[in-house]
TORKOLVEX-913104 format. One record per residue (C-alpha): residue number from 1; residue in one letter; x, y, z. Coordinates in steps of 0.001 Angstrom, whole numbers, plus 500000, padded with zeros to 6 digits. Example, Ala and Ser with C-alpha at 12.3 -4.5 7.8 and 13.67 -1.06 7.14 Angstrom:
BEGIN
<atom num="1" residuo="a" u="512300" v="495500" w="507800"/>
<atom num="2" residuo="s" u="513670" v="498940" w="507140"/>
end
This chain:
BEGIN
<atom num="1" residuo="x" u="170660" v="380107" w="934559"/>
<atom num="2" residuo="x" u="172725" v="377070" w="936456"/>
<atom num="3" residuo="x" u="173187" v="379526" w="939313"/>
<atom num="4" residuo="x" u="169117" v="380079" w="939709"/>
<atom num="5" residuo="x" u="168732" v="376388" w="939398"/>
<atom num="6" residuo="x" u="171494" v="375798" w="941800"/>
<atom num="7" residuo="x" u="169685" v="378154" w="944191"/>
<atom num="8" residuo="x" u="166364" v="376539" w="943498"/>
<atom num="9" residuo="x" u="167843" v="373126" w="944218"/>
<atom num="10" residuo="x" u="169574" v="374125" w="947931"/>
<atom num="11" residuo="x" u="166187" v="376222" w="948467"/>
<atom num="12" residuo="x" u="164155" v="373149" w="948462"/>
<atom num="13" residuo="x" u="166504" v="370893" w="949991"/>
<atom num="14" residuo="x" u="166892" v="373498" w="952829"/>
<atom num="15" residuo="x" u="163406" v="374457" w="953302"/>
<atom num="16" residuo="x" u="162598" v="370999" w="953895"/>
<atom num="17" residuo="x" u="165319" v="370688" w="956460"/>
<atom num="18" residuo="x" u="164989" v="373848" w="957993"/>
<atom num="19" residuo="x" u="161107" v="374993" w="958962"/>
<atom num="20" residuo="x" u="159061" v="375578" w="961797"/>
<atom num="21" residuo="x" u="155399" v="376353" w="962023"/>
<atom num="22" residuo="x" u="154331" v="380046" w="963507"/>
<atom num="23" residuo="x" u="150391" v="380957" w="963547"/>
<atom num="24" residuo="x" u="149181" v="379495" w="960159"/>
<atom num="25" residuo="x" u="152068" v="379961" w="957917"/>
<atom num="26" residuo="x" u="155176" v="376941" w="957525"/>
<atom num="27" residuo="x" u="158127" v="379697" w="957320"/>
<atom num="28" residuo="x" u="161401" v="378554" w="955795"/>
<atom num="29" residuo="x" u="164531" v="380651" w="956592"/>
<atom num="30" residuo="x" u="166610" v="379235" w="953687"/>
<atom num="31" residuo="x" u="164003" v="380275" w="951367"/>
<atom num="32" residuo="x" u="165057" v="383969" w="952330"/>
<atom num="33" residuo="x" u="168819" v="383129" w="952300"/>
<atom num="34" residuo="x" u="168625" v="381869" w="948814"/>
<atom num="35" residuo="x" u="166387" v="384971" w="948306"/>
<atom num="36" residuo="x" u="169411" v="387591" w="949480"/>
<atom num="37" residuo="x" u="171699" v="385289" w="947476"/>
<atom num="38" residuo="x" u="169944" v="385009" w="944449"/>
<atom num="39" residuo="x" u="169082" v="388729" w="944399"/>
<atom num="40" residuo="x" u="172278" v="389914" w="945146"/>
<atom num="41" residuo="x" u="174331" v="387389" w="942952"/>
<atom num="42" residuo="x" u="171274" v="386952" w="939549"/>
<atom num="43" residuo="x" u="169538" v="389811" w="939742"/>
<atom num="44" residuo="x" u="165551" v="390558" w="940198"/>
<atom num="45" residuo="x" u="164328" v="388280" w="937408"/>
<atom num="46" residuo="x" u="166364" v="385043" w="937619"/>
<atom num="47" residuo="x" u="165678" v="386148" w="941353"/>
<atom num="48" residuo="x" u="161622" v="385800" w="940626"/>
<atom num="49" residuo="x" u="162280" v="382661" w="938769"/>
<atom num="50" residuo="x" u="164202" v="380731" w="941852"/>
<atom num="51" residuo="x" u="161857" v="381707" w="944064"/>
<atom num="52" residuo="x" u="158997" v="380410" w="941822"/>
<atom num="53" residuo="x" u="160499" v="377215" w="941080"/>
<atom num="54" residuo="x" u="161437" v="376754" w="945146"/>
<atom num="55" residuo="x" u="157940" v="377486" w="946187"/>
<atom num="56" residuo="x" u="157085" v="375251" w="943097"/>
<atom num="57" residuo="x" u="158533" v="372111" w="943662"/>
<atom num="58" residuo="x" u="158117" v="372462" w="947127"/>
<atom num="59" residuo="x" u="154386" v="372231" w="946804"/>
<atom num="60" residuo="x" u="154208" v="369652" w="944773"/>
<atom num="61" residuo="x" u="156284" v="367267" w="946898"/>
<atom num="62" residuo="x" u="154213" v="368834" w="949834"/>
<atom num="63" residuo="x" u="156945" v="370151" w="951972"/>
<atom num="64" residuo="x" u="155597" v="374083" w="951005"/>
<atom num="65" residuo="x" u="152489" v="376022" w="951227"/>
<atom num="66" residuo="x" u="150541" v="378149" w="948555"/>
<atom num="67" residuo="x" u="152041" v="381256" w="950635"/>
<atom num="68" residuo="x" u="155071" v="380451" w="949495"/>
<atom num="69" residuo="x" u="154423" v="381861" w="946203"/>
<atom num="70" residuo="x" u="153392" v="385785" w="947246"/>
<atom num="71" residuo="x" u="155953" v="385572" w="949785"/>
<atom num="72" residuo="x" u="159278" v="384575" w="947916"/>
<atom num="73" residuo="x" u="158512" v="385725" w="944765"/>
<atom num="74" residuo="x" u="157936" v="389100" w="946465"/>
<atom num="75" residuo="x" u="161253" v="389306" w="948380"/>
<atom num="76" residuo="x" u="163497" v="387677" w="945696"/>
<atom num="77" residuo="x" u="162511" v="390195" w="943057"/>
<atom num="78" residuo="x" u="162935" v="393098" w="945662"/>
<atom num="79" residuo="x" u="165824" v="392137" w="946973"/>
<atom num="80" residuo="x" u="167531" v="391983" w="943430"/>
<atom num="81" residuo="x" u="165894" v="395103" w="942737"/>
<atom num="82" residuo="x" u="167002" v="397146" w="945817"/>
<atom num="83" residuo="x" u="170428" v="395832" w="945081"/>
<atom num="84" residuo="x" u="170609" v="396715" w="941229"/>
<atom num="85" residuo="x" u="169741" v="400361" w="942050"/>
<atom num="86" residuo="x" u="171685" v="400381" w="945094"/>
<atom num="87" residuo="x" u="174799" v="397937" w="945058"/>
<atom num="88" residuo="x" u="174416" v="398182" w="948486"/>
<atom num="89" residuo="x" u="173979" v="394469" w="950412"/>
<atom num="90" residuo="x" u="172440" v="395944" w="953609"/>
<atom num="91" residuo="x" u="169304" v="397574" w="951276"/>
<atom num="92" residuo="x" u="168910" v="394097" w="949635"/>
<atom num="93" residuo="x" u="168918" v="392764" w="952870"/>
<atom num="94" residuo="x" u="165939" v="395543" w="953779"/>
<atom num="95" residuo="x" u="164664" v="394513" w="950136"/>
<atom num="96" residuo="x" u="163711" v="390821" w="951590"/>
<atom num="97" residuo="x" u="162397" v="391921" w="954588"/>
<atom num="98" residuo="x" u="160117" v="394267" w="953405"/>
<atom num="99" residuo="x" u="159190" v="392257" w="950096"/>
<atom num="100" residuo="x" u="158682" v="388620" w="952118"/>
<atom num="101" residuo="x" u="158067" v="390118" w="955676"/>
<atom num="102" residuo="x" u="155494" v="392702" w="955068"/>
<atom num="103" residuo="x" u="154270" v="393197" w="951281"/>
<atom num="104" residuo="x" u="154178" v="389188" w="951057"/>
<atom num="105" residuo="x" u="152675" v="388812" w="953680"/>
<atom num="106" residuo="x" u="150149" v="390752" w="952585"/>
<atom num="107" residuo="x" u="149621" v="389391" w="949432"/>
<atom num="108" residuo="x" u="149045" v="386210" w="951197"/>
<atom num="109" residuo="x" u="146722" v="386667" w="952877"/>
<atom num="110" residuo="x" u="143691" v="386980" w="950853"/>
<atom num="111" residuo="x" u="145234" v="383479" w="949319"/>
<atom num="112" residuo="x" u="145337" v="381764" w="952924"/>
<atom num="113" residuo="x" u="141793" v="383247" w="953390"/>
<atom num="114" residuo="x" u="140339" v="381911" w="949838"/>
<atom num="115" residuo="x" u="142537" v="378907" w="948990"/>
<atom num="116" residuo="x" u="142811" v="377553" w="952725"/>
<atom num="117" residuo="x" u="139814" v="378758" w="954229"/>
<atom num="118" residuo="x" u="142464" v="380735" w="956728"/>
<atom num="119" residuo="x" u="140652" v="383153" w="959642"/>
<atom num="120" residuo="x" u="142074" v="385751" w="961187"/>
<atom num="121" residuo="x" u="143349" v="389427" w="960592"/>
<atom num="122" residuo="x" u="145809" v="389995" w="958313"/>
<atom num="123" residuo="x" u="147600" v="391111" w="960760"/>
<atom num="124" residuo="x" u="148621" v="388137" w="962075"/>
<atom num="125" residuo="x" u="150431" v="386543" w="959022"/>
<atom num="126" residuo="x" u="153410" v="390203" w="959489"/>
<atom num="127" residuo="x" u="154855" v="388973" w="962078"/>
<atom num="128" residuo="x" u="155310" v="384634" w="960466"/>
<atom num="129" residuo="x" u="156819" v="386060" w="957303"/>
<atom num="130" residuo="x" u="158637" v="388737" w="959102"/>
<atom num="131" residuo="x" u="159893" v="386405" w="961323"/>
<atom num="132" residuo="x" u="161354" v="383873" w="958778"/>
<atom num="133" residuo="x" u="162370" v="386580" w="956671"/>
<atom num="134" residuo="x" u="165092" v="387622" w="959462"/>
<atom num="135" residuo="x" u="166059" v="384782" w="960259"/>
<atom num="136" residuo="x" u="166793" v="383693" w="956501"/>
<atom num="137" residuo="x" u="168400" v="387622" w="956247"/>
<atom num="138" residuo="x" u="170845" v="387293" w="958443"/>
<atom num="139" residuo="x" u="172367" v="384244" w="957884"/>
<atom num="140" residuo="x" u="172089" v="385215" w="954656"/>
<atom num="141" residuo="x" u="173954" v="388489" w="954676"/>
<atom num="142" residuo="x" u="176631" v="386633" w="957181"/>
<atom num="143" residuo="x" u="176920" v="384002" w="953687"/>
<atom num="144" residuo="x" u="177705" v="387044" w="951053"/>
<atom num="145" residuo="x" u="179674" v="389033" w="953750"/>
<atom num="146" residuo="x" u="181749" v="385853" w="953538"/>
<atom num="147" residuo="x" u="181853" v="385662" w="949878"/>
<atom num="148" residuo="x" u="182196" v="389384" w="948901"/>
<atom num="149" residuo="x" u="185723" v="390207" w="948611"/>
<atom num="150" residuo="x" u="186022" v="386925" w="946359"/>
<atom num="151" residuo="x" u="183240" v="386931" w="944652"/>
<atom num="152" residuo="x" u="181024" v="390241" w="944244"/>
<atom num="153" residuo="x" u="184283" v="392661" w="944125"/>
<atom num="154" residuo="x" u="185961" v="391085" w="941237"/>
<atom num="155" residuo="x" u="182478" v="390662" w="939575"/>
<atom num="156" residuo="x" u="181801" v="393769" w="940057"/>
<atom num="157" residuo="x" u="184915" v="395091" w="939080"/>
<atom num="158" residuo="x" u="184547" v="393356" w="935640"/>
<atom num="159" residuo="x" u="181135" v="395097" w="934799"/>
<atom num="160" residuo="x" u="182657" v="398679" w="935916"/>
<atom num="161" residuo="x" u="180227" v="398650" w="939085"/>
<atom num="162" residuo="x" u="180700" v="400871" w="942769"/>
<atom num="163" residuo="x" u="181718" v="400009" w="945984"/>
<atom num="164" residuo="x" u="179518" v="397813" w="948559"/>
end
């Protein structure tokens, strides 16, 4: 539980230091680090809750979207998914950029269109979220590559878990 709020505390500090703006979405890289983090370190439900209460507190200090919601909440439960059946940190990687970069994106975009009166194909919000999703991948796989042999191994040593 400190760990997820931890996480949610860095992902709003960083995603208000680190965006840019691409098409109609504000994409946040460190919201997909934390994601891969979160996922690989919590699992998918304290995963889901981080991302909620980024993309929460986000909006309300206005430094997020709405999209923000479909989009992390998607990733950070697949990545910790993917990596629970897996144990393998290249798959969660894969997790967040198929759960933020495409089905998130999807998700979105009926949101954009309702809540923010967005036009467009839907198309065009794949490649934002994809984009930011990388980005926020690989420095976030570089981050638990770093980390691994001092802090997943023995963890996963203690709970009687496989190999990377």
């Amino acid at each position: 539980m400190v760990l997820t709020a931890v996480l949610s505390a860095i992902g709003v500090v960083g995603g208000s230091m680190f965006e840019f703006t691409i098409g109609v979405a504000k994409v946040a890289p460190m919201q997909h680090l934390i994601n891969l983090v979160s996922g690989v370190l919590v699992g998918p439900w304290w995963a889901l809750t981080q991302a909620f209460i980024t993309s929460l507190i986000r909006n309300l200090l206005g430094t997020g979207t709405i999209l923000a919601f479909p989009g992390s909440m998607i990733g950070a439960f697949c990545v910790g998914w993917v990596f629970q059946k897996t144990q393998k940190l290249i798959f969660a990687a894969f997790g967040e950029l198929i759960g933020t970069g495409i089905i998130g994106a999807i998700v979105a975009y009926p949101i954009a269109k309702w809540l923010m009166g967005a036009t467009g194909a839907i198309f065009l919000f794949i490649p934002s979220f994809f984009l930011s999703a990388l980005v926020g991948v690989v420095f976030g796989y570089i981050v638990l590559q770093s980390i691994w042999n001092r802090v997943i191994v023995p963890q996963k040593k203690r709970l009687g878990i496989g190999d990377k």
